[in-house]
C-alpha positions in Angstrom: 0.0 0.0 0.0 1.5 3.5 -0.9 1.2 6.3 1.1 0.9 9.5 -0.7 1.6 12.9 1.0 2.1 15.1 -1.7 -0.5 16.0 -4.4 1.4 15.5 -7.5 2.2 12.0 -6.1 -1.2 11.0 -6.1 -2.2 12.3 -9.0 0.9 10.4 -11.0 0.0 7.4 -9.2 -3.8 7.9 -10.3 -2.8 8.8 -13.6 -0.6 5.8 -14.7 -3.2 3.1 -13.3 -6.1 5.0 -15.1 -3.6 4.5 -18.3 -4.4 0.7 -18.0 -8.0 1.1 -17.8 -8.5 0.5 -14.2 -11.5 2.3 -12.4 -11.0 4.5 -9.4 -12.7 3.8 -6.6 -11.9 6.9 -3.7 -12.9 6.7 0.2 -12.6 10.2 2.1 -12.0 9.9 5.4 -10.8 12.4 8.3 -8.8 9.5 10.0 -9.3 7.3 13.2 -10.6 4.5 11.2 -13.7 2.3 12.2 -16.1 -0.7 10.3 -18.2 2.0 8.5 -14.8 3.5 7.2 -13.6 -0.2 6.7 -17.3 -1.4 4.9 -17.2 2.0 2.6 -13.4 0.7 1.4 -14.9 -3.1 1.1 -17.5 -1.9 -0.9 -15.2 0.2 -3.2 -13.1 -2.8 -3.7 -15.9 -4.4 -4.9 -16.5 -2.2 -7.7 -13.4 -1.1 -8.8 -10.2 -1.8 -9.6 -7.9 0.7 -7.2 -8.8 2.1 -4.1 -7.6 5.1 -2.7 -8.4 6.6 0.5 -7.8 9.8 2.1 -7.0 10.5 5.8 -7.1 14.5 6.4 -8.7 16.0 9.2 -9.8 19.1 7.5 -9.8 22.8 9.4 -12.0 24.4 7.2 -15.2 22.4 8.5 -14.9 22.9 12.0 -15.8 26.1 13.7 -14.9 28.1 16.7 -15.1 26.0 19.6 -15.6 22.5 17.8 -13.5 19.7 18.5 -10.4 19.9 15.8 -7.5 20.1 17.8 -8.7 16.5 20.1 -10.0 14.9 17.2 -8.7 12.1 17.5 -5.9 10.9 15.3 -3.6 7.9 14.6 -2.2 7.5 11.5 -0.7 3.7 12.0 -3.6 2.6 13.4 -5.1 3.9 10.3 -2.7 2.8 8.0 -2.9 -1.0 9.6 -6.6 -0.9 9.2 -6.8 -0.2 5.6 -4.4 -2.7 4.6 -6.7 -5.3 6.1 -9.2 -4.3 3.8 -6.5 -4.3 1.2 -6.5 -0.6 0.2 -4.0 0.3 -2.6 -3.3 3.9 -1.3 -3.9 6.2 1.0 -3.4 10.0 0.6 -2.0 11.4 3.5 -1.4 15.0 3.1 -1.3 18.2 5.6 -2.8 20.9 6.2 0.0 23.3 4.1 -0.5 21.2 1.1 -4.4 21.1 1.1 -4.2 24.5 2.3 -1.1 26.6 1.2 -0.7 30.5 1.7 -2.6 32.6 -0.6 -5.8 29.7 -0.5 -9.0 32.1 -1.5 -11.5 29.9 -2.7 -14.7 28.1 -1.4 -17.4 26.2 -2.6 -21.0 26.9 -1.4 -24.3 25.4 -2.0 -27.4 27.5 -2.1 -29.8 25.3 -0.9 -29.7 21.8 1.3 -27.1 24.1 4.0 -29.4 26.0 5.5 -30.6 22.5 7.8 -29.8 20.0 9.7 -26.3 20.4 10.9 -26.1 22.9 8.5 -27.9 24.9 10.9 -26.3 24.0 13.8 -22.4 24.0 12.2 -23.0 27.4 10.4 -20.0 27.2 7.7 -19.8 23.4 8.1 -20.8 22.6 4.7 -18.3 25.1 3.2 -15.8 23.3 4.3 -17.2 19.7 3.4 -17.7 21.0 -0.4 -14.6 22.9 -0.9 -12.3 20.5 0.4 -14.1 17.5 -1.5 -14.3 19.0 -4.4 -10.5 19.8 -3.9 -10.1 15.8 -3.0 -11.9 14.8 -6.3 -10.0 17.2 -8.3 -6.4 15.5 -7.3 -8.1 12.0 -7.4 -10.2 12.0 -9.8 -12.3 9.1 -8.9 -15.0 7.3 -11.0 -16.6 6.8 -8.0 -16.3 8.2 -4.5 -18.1 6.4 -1.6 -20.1 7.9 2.0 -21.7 6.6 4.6 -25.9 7.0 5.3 -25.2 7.9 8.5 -24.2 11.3 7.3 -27.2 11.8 5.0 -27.2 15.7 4.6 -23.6 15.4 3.5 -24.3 13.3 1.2 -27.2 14.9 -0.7 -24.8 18.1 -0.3 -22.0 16.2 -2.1 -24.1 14.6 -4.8 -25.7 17.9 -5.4 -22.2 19.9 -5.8 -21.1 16.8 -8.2 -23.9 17.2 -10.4 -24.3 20.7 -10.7 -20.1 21.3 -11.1 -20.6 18.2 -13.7 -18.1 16.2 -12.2 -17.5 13.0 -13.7 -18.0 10.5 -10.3 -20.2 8.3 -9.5 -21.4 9.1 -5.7 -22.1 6.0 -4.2 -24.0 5.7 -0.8 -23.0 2.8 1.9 -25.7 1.6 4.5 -24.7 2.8 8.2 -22.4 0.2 10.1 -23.7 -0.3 14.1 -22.3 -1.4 17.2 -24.2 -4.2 18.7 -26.7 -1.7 20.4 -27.7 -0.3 17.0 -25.2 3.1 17.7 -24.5 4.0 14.5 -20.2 4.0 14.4 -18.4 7.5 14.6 -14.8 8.4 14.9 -16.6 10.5 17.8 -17.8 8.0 19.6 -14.4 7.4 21.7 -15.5 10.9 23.7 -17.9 9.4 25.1 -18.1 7.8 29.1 -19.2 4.4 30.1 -23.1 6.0 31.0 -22.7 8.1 28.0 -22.0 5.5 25.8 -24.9 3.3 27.5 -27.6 5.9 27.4 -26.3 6.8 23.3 -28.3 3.2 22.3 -31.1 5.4 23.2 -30.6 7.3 19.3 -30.8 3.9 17.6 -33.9 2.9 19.6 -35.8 6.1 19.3 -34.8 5.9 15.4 -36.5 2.3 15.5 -39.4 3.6 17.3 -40.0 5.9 14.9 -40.3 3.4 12.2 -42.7 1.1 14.0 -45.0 4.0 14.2 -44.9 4.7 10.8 -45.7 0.4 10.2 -48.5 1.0 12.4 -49.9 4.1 10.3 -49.1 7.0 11.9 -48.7 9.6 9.5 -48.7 13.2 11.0 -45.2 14.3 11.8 -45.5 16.3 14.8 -46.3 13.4 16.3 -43.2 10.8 15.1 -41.0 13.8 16.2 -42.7 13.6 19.4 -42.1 10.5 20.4 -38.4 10.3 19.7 -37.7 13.5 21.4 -39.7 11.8 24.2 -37.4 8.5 24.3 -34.3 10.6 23.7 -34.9 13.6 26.8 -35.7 10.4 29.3 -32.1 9.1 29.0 -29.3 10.8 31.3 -27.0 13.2 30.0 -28.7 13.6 26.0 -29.1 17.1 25.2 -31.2 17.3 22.0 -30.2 19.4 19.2 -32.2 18.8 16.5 -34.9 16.2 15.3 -36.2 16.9 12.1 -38.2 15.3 9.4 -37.3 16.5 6.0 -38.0 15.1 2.2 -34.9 12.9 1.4 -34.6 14.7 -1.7 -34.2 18.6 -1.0 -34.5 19.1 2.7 -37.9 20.7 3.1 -40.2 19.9 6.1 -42.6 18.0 6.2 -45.9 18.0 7.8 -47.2 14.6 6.9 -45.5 11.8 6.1 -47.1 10.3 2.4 -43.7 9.7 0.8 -40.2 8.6 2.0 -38.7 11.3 4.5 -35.8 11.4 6.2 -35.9 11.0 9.8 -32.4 12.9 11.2 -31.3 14.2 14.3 -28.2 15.0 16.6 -27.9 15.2 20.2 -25.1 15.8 22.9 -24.0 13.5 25.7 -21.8 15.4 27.6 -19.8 17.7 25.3 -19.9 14.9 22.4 -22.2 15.2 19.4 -23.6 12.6 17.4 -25.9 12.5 14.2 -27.9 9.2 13.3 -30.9 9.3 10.8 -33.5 6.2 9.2 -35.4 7.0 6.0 -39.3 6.6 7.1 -40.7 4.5 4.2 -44.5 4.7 3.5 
């Protein structure tokens, strides 16, 4: 597996294997390596004929008082993991190469931001699209994988793919769990032993959520309800948002008569987590 600090490295190495027809496949990552990381790689090597991943814990999506200086980081755990899952290469670079002096633009979206952790992470987005589109520039993937679990950054990334017309397939991975049904986060090491216990709560109240909808309950004050209900009763969850939106644009809903998504994000402690299901009627 070759390790790839420098952009014109990985663009040469991407370069000569595209020469022999091989197809692309590209894993983003910000580093500290878990299953859904691992499963989004598996998948890629599936369909494609090189791998690449990238392990770069990118500045310009974090904002004042986030988490970027302790998140957490461990580049040969990393680089042990991904040879597991037989990963060709990894792109490794830092923050003066993504970033060097003079940097002046951004990419923005004018609509599926404004939500969601959007909302809550003003500028987050920003900072997801510019440096992706940066990442697919020096890769040049056919096709780039994400998790569900991050559902808004997905429909932001497809979005910014289609309407730049870049030429990658975006390709969306079912969410990997812990036994509990927690969906799996980098993140998820913040948490304490009764933080971590009362965090199944997300999964259950997600579940809940969906039985309601089996059973016919349509209105969605009432769905939201009852998982901000199940979430408040647990210790230590501090709700930020629960939110039903249309999977396709973000808009509210009021009743559900088509498949919405179901998202939300809540603190334990000082650690946020995001988790959504997609309602299906």
């Amino acid at each position: 597996m070759l390790i790839c600090r420098r952009i014109s490295e990985v663009r040469e190495l991407v370069r000569t294997e595209r020469g022999t027809g091989k197809i692309i496949g590209f894993v983003p990552t910000m580093g500290y390596l878990h299953q859904g990381h691992l499963q989004l790689m598996r998948e890629a090597k599936k369909d494609c004929d090189m791998v690449v991943i990238s392990i770069f814990v990118n500045p310009a999506q974090f904002g004042p008082g986030e988490d970027l200086e302790r998140y957490p980081r461990d580049f040969e755990r990393d680089h042990a993991l991904a040879a597991e899952v037989d990963v060709d290469a990894i792109f490794y670079p830092s923050v003066e190469e993504m970033y060097p002096p003079g940097f002046n633009t951004n990419v923005d979206l004018n609509s599926l931001t404004g939500c969601l952790c959007g909302k809550s992470r003003p500028g987050h987005f920003r900072g997801v699209a510019t440096v992706v589109t940066k990442l697919f520039n020096i890769v040049l993937p056919d096709r780039a994988y994400f998790g569900q679990k991050d559902a808004q950054q997905v429909l932001v990334i497809r979005r910014m793919a289609e309407d730049l017309n870049m030429p990658v397939e975006i390709v969306t991975v079912p969410t990997v769990r812990e036994e509990d049904g927690l969906a799996m986060s980098s993140r998820n090491v913040y948490l304490t032993p009764e933080q971590r216990r009362s965090a199944a709560v997300l999964f259950e109240s997600l579940k809940a959520a969906e039985k309601a909808v089996e059973q016919g309950e349509r209105d969605a004050g009432t769905i939201l309800q009852l998982v901000r209900d199940m979430i408040s009763s647990v210790p230590e969850a501090g709700i930020d948002y629960v939110e039903l939106r249309n999977i396709s644009d973000l808009n509210p809903v009021e009743v559900i008569d088509c498949p919405v998504l179901l998202a939300l994000a809540v603190r334990f402690g000082q650690t946020r987590l995001i988790d959504n299901t997609v309602l299906e009627v």
